[in-house]
C-alpha positions in Angstrom: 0.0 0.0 0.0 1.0 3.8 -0.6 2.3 6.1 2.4 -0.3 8.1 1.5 0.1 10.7 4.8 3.1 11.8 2.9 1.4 13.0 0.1 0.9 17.4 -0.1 -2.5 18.8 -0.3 -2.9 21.8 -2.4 -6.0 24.6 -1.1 -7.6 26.8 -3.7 -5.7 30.1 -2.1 -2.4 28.5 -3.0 -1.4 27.3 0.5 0.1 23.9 0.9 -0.5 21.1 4.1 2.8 18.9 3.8 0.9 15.7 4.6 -2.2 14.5 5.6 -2.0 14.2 9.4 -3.7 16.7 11.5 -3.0 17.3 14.8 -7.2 18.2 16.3 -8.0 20.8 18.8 -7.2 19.6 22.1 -8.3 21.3 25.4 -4.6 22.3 27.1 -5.7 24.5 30.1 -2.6 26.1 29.7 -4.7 29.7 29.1 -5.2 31.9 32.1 -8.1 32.8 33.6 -9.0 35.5 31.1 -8.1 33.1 28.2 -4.7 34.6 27.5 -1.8 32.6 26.6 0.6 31.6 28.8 4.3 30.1 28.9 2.7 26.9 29.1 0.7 27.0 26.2 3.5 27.7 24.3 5.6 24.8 25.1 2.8 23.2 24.8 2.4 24.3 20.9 5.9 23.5 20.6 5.7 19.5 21.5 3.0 19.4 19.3 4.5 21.5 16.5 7.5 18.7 16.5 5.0 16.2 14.7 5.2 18.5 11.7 1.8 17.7 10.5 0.3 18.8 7.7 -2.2 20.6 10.0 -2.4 21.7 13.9 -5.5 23.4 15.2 -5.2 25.5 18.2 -7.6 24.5 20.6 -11.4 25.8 20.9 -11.1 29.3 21.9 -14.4 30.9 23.0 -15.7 34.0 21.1 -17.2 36.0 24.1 -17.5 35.5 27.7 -20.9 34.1 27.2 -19.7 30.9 25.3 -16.9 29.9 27.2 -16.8 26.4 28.6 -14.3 26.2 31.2 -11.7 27.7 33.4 -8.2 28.3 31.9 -10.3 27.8 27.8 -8.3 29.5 25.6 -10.1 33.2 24.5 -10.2 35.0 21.1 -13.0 37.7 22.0 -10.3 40.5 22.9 -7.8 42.3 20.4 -4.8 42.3 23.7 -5.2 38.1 23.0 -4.1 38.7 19.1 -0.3 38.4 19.9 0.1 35.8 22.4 -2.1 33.9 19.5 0.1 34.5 17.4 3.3 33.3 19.0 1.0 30.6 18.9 0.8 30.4 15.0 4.7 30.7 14.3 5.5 27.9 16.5 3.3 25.8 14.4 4.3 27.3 11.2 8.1 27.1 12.0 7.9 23.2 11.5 6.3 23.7 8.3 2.5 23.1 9.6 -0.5 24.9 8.6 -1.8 26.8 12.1 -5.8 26.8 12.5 -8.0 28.0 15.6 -11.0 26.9 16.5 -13.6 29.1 17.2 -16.7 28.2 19.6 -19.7 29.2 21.7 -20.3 26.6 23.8 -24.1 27.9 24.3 -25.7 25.9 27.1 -23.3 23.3 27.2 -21.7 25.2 30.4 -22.6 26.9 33.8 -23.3 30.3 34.5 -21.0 30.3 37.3 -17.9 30.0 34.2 -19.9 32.8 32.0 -21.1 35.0 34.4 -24.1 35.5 32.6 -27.4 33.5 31.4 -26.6 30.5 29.2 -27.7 31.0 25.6 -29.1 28.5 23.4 -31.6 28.0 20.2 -34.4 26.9 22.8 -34.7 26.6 26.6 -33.7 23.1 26.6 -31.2 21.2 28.5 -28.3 19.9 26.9 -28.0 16.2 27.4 -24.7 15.1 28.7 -23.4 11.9 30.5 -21.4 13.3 32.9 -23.4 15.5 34.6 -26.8 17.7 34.2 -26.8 20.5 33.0 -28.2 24.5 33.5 -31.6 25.5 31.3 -30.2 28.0 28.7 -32.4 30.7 27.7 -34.1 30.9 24.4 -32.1 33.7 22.1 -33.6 36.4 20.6 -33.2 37.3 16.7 -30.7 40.3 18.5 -28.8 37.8 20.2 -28.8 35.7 17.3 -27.3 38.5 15.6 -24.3 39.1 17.9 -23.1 35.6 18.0 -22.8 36.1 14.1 -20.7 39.5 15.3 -18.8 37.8 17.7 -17.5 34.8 15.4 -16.5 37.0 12.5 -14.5 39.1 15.0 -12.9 35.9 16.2 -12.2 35.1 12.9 -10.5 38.7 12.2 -8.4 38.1 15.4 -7.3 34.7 14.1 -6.0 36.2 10.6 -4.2 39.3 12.4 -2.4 36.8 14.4 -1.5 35.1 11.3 -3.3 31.9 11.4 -4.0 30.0 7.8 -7.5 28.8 9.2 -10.5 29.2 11.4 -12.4 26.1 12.2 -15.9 27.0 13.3 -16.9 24.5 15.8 -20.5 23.0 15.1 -19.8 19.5 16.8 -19.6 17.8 20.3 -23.2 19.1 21.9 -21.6 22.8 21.9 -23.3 25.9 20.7 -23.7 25.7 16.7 -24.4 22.1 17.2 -27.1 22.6 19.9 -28.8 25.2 16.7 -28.1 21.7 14.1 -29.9 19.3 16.5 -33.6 18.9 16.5 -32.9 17.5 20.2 -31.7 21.1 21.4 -33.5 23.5 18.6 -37.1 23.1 18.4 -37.7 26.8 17.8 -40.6 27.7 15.1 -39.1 30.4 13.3 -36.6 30.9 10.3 -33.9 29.5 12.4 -35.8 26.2 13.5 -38.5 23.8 11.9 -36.2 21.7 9.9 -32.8 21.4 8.7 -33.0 24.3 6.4 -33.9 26.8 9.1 -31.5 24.8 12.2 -28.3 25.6 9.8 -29.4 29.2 9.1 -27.3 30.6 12.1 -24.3 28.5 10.8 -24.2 29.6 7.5 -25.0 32.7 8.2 -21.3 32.9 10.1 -19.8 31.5 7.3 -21.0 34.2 5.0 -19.9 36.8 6.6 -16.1 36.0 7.4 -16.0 34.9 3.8 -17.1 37.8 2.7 -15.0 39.7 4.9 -11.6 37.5 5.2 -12.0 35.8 2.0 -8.5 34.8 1.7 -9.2 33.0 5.5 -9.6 29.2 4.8 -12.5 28.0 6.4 -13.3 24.5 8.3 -16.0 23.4 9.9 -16.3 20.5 12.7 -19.2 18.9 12.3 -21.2 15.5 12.8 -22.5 13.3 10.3 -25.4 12.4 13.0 -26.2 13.0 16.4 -25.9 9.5 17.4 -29.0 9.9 20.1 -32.0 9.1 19.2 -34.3 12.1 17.5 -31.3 14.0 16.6 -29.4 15.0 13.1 -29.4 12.3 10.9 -26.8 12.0 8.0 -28.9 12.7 4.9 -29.3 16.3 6.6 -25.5 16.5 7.2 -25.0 15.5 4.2 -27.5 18.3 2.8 -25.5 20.7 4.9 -21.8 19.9 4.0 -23.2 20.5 0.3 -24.3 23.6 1.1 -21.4 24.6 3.0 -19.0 23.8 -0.1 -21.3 26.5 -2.0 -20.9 29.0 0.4 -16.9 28.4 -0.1 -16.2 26.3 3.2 -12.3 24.5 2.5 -12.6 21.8 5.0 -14.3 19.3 6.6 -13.4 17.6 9.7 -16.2 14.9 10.8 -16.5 14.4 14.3 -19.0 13.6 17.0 -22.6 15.2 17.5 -24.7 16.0 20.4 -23.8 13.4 22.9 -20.2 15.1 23.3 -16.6 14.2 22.3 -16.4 11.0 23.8 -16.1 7.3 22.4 -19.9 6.3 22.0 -20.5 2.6 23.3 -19.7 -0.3 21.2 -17.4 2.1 18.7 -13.9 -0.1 20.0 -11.7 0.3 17.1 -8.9 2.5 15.4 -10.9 5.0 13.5 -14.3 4.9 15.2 -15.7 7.7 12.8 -13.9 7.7 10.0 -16.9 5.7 8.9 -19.4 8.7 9.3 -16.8 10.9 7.3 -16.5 8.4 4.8 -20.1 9.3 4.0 -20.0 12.7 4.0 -17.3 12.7 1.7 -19.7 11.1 -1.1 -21.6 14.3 -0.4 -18.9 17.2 -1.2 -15.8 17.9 -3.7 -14.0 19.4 -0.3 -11.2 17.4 1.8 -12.3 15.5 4.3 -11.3 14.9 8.2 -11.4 11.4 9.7 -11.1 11.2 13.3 -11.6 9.0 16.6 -8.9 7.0 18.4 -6.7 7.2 15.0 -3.3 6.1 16.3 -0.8 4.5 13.0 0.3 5.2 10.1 -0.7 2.2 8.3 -4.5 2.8 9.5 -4.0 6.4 7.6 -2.3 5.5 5.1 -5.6 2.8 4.2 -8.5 4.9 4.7 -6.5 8.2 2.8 -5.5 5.5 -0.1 -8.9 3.8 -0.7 -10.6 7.7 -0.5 -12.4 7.2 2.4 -10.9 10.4 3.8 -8.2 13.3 3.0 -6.9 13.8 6.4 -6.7 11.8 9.3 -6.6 13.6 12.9 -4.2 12.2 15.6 -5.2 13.3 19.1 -4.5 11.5 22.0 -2.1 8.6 20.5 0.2 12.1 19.6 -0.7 13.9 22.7 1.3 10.9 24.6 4.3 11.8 22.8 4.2 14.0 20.2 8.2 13.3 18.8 8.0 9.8 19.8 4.4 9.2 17.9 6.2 11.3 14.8 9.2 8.8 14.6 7.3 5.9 15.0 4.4 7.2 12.0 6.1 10.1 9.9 9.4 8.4 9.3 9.7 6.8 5.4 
């Protein structure tokens, strides 16, 4: 078989991602309390930069106060965060890497003893979690609405001043976009509810706007291909969406998890628990695709890149172990 994660990927605004291994967003906690980075998230960046990945995503970084998900979360809602992000961005880009952030609103997915303020979400419902229950958010107005469309294309302006190649707008994992995706957690009766059509409006209406503002900013969005819980987004709307989201001049996809959170679902045991959900997504869109969950070789990559199952295959917690040692084990020819 090919070594296919060696192979280049070309974007349509002429930059390049050496190989085909992305390093995913991971929570560090290395912000402080305002969401400013710290000492320690830059040596954090810099274990991670040694993988030399085609791709490394900064870890979700809240928008505003108001969406943030917990303490020591990494911020992008004030123009004084702009250059510690941007150490951020050369460490990453000094090993050759494309840098991306992800941007998120964690709407009700959170507690309004972290916010400070009421938690915001498309209906005054709770959103299901495992681990623990959760706060009723309140039911946004069409102002509110509005803002969080403000707020995500000012993250997105703060991500390109700090020099980043990509934003990745965070629409998975039960948090804020995804709550708006998910008949579980939107059941509003206006433009913004009723069915697919009207639960993506607020998603593509973010995308809109940065492109049309920062349209040399690639774009990614994290999304599911299905709730996995029962009455939630089901793949032939995903798969309505991600076209959509190619039209409205989206680069990337990276497939993850829906509603029910980041973690491994029951009975989903082996190397590449969801590449099988991005698999079908992919017949839906022209755009590269992310694989992820519990990815961990390079011989598992190089399969599911080589029989076009995928583009890119993210690495998170088999490289957070050991970030040089997982590099000499998978990236060496």
């Amino acid at each position: 078989m090919s070594q296919c994660r060696f192979n280049s990927y070309h974007f349509k605004n002429g930059k390049q991602a050496q190989n085909r291994v992305v390093v995913p967003p991971m929570a560090s906690k290395t912000a402080d309390e305002n969401g400013f980075v710290t000492d320690l998230s830059r040596q954090h960046y810099q274990r991670l930069a040694e993988v030399k990945a085609g791709i490394v995503f900064v870890e979700y970084s809240f928008i505003h106060t108001s969406g943030k998900g917990e303490a020591n979360q990494m911020g992008v809602n004030d123009d004084r965060q702009i250059l510690g992000l941007a150490t951020l961005a050369t460490i990453i880009q000094s090993k050759g890497s494309l840098a991306g952030l992800q941007l998120v609103h964690v709407g009700g997915k959170t507690t309004t003893e972290i916010t400070g303020s009421d938690l915001m979400g498309p209906s005054a419902i709770v959103v299901p979690v495992k681990d623990r229950p959760l706060e009723t958010p309140v039911a946004m107005t069409k102002e509110q609405i509005q803002q969080w469309i403000e707020w995500f294309v000012q993250a997105a302006h703060r991500a390109h001043k700090a020099g980043f190649d990509f934003i990745e707008l965070h629409a998975a994992h039960g948090y804020g976009i995804n709550q708006w995706l998910s008949p579980i957690t939107n059941q509003r009766q206006d433009e913004y509810g009723l069915n697919i059509q009207g639960r993506s409006r607020l998603l593509f209406d973010i995308v809109k706007q940065i492109k049309i503002e920062r349209p040399s900013l690639l774009v990614a969005v994290r999304l599911p291909a299905q709730d996995h819980c029962d009455g939630g987004l089901e793949v032939h709307e995903m798969s309505w969406v991600v076209k959509e989201l190619e039209n409205l001049g989206v680069d990337l996809i990276d497939v993850s998890s829906g509603i029910g959170g980041w973690r491994r679902q029951d009975g989903r045991s082996t190397e590449g628990y969801l590449v099988s959900d991005a698999a079908v997504l992919k017949q839906s869109t022209s755009l590269p695709v992310i694989g992820v969950g519990g990815i961990e070789t390079g011989q598992f990559i190089d399969q599911i890149i080589c029989e076009n199952k995928v583009d890119f295959a993210a690495v998170g917690r088999a490289i957070l172990k050991g970030p040089s040692e997982w590099a000499q084990a998978q990236m060496s020819r």
